[in-house]
C-alpha positions, 0 to 999 in steps of 0.5 A, a space after each residue: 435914800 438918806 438916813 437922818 435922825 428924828 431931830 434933824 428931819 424937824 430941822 429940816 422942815 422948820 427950815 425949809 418953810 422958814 426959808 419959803 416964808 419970812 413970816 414963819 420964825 421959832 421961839 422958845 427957850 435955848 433954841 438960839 445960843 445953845 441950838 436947842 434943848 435937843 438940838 433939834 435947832 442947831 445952826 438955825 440961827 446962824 442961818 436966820 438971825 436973832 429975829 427969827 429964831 428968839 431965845 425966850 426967858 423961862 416964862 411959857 406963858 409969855 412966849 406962848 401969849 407972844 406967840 398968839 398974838 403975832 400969829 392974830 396979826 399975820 405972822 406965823 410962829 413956831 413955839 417951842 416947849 422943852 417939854 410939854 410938862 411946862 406947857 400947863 403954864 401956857 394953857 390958858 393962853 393955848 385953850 383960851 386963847 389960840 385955840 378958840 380965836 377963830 370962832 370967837 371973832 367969828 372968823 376974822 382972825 386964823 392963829 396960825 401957830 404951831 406949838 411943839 416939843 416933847 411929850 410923855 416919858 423920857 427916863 427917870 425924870 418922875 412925875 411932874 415931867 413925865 406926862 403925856 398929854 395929848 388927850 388934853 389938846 385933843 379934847 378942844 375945839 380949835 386945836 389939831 394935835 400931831 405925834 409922829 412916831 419916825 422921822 419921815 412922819 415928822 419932817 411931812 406933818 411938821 412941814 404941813 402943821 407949820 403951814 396950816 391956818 389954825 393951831 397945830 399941837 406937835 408933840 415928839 418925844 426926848 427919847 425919838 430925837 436920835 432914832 434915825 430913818 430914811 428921809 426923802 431929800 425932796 420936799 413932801 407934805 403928810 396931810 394931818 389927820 390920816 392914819 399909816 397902817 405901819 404892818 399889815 396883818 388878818 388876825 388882830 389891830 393894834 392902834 397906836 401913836 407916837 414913841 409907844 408906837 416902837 412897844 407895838 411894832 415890837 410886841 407885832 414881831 414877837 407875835 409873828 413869830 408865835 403864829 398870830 399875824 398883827 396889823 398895826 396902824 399909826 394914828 399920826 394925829 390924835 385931832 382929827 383921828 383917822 377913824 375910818 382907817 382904824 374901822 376898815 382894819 378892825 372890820 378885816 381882823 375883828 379885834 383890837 387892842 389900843 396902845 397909848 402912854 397916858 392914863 386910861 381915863 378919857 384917853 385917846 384909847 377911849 374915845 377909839 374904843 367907844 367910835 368902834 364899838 358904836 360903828 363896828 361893834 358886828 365885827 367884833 369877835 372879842 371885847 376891845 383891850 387897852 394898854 395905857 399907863 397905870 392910873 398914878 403919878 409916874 414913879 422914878 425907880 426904874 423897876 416903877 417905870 417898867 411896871 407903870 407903862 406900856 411894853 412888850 410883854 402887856 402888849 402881847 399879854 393883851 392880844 392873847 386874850 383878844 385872840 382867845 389863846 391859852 397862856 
């Protein structure tokens, strides 16, 4: 099988749907002219024309609004954020807007959008465009939100976001663009909302999603190699959560540890650990551990950054003391 880069499985299903459907097109800012921030939309427009793929002024709440209102009217738009640090300028046209239309107007009107770019840490770029918000959008009704963690996750939940009636958070991340995988030349859909266990294992769960998913699979090796067999399941999507996947591993290995890039108040961990807890709490042999970020505004030192989020090493740390294992 092939091997493409985590970029190039995103244009590939956005272009596959946009060449199936006419009503699909992308927007955002320097997806045309310049092929994209990332270059996830490279030769797009050369394909499709100024129509359909639509360089935007810097204005997210523009765009975004644009792109609810065609969405309401038969059209079905892609909109890109070249981070989701700059969506928080479009929220009210995501919350108030896209996300509650369809109850609102008592479901005379789908708003099938699909609003992606990348989320979380990307390296020294600070606070204000370093944040992971996926527990935002998972808090509203209305909203899917999707974060792959490879590149054949992307390519099949893109390509089923982008076809869904309702509005669809994708979120990647600047530092998974390159990261290459085998990708299928055929077409395939991933339905959202179901969770991969990614390594099977009978001593301790791992959960996870999205970038951080490559510090679980990381500390999982490491683990193995001191004896102690780690199942690691990917969420894939944030809303809905595939809690019964996550339930059936924890009732096999009887502990868990939660890892996610974002701060520990009303994280997505959180809601996991308060769903286990209540559904599988007889089959817990140790109190269920998080690993999120630290509780501050990321700092830019490098040395800050390794401190403040999740890695190896507070992974590890963390199974240990659910496997009860001396230090």
């Amino acid at each position: 099988m092939r091997v493409i880069e985590f970029r190039e499985a995103l244009r590939e299903a956005m272009s596959e749907e946009m060449r199936r459907d006419d009503k699909i097109f992308l927007m955002g800012e320097e997806v045309a002219e310049y092929n994209g921030a990332y270059k996830v939309s490279k030769g797009m427009l050369a394909e499709f024309g100024a129509k359909r793929v639509i360089d935007t002024p810097i204005a997210e709440l523009g765009f975004a609004g644009i792109g609810v209102g065609a969405a309401s009217n038969g059209l079905r738009p892609i909109i890109e954020f070249m981070t989701f640090n700059f969506s928080l300028v479009a929220i009210d046209q995501i919350i108030n807007s896209a996300a509650k239309m369809y109850s609102m107007s008592g479901g005379q009107y789908n708003v099938p959008i699909v609003f992606r770019g990348p989320t979380a840490s990307a390296g020294m770029l600070s606070s204000q465009h370093s944040q992971a918000f996926e527990n935002w959008f998972a808090n509203c009704p209305g909203l899917k939100v999707v974060v792959p963690s490879n590149p054949y996750d992307a390519k099949g939940l893109l390509k089923t976001a982008i076809r869904d009636n309702d509005p669809v958070i994708f979120m990647e991340s600047e530092q998974m663009y390159g990261d290459k995988a085998e990708v299928p030349e055929e077409e395939y859909l991933i339905p959202i909302g179901v969770a991969d266990i990614k390594k099977v294992g009978t001593d301790v769960t791992i959960v996870s999603f999205g970038k951080i998913m490559k510090v679980a699979m990381a500390a999982a090796k490491e683990l193995e190699g001191e004896g102690i067999s780690v199942e690691v399941v990917d969420l894939r999507s944030v809303r809905p959560i595939d809690y019964g996947t996550v339930i059936q591993s924890v009732k096999k290995t009887n502990r868990l540890v939660i890892v996610e890039e974002a701060w520990p108040l009303a994280s997505i961990s959180s809601e996991i650990t308060f769903k286990v807890q209540k559904d599988a709490f007889d089959y817990l042999d140790a109190p269920i551990l998080r690993v999120t970020t630290a509780d501050t505004p990321l700092p830019y030192a490098p040395t800050l950054i390794e401190a403040s989020l999740p890695n190896v090493s507070k992974v590890v740390k963390a199974v240990k003391e659910v496997m009860y294992v001396s230090k």
